[in-house]
Every structure is written in structure tokens, then in C-alpha cells.
C-alpha positions as CSV (number, residue, x, y, z in Angstrom):
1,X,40.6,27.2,31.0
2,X,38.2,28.3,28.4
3,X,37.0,26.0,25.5
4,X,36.8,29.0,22.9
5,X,35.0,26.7,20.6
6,X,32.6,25.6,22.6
7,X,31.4,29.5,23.8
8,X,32.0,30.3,20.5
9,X,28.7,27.9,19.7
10,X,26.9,28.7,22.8
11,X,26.6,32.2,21.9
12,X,25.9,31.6,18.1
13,X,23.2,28.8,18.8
14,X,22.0,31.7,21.7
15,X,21.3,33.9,18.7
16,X,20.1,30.9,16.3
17,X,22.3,31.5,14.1
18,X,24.0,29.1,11.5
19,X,27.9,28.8,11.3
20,X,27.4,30.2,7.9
21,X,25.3,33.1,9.2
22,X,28.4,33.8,11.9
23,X,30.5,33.9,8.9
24,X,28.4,36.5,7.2
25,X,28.3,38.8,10.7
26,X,31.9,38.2,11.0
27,X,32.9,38.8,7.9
28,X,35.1,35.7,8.2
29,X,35.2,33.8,5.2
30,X,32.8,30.5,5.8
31,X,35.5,28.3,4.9
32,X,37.5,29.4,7.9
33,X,34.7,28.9,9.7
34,X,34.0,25.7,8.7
35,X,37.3,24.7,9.0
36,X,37.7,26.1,12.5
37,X,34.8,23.7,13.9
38,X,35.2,20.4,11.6
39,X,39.1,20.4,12.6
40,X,38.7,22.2,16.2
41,X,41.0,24.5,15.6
42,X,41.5,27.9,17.5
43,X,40.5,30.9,15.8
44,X,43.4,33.0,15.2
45,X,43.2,37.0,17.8
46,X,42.0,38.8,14.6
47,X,39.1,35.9,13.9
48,X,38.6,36.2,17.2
49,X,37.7,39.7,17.8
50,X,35.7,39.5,14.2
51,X,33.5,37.1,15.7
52,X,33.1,38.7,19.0
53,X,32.1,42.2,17.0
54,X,29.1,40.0,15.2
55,X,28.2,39.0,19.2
56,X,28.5,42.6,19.9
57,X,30.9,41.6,22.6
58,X,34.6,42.8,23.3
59,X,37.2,40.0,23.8
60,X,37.5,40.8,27.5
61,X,33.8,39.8,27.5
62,X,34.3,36.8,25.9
63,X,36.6,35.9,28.3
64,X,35.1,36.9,31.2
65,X,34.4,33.7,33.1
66,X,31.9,35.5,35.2
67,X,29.9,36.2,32.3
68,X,29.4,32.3,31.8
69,X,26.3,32.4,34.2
70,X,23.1,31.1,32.0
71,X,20.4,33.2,32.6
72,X,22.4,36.1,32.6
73,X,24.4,35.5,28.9
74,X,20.5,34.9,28.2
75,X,19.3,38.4,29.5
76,X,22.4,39.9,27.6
77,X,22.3,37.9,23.9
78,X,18.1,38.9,24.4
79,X,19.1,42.5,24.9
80,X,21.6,42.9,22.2
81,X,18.8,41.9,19.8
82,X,16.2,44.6,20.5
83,X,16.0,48.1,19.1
84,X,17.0,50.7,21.0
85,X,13.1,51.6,22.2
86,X,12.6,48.3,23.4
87,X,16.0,48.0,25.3
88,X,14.7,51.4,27.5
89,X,11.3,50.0,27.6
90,X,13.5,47.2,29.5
91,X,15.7,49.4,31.5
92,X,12.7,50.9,32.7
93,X,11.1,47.8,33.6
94,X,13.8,46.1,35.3
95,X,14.4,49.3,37.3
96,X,10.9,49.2,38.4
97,X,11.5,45.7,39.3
98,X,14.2,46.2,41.2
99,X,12.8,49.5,43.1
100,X,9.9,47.8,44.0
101,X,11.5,44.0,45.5
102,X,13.6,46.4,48.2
């Protein structure tokens, strides 16, 4: 089973981003943010989805144990943060990569 919390941090400390910072991305109110950590509580399906919009993930991804491998939630949470230019600059280079190790 999947500690929500617990990924929930794991992809917010991936983007080094404060709870409060979640809160602003989410537009979740930092008090139920707060709250949701200092008394573990589960978010509620509408926090939920919130917060996975700010990771620019979908709740299928978020629950998507496959997705729970580290250096590829890296790769992802790193590409999310580029501009699109740099993410084809990557798409090119990776299919290079990958073109070239065959």
C-alpha cells in the first residue's frame, strides 16, 4: 500500500520546495497543508489531485507503483522543470543515446 504522505514529500523535497510553497502551487490553503503533515492525515481526492496538478502529475501517476523507481521519478521531476527548448534539447539527446548504445 502506498504511504500518500510520504510520496507526497518525496516529490515536493524532489522539487525543493517548502510545504508552504506546495501550498501556493496547489492552491491548497497552508493550513490544510500543515495540518495534513503535523497530524498525518490523508489529503482528502480533491487535495489530492490539487497537489498532483502543482507536481504536474495525474493521480494515476501518483499512484503508479511502477513510477516509484529513483532515478527515473528523478529524470521525470528534472524534466518537468525545464522549458520547453531544453526538454527537446533532451529528447534529442537521449534519442541519440539510445540510437547509438544498440
Amino acid at each position: 500500500m502506498i504511504d500518500v504522505l510520504a510520496k507526497i514529500n518525496r516529490l515536493r523535497k524532489e522539487r525543493n520546495w517548502t510545504i508552504y510553497k506546495l501550498s501556493e502551487e496547489a492552491m491548497v490553503s497552508q493550513s490544510t497543508m500543515s495540518n495534513m503533515f503535523t497530524r498525518k492525515t490523508m489529503p482528502s481526492l480533491y487535495t489530492l489531485d490539487r497537489i498532483c496538478d502543482a507536481f504536474g502529475i495525474t493521480l494515476s501517476e501518483f499512484f503508479d507503483n511502477c513510477s516509484d523507481d529513483a532515478d527515473e521519478s528523478k529524470i521525470v521531476s528534472l524534466f518537468r522543470q525545464l522549458n520547453q527548448k531544453d526538454r527537446e534539447t533532451l529528447i534529442a539527446l537521449a534519442t541519440h543515446l539510445r540510437q547509438t548504445s544498440d
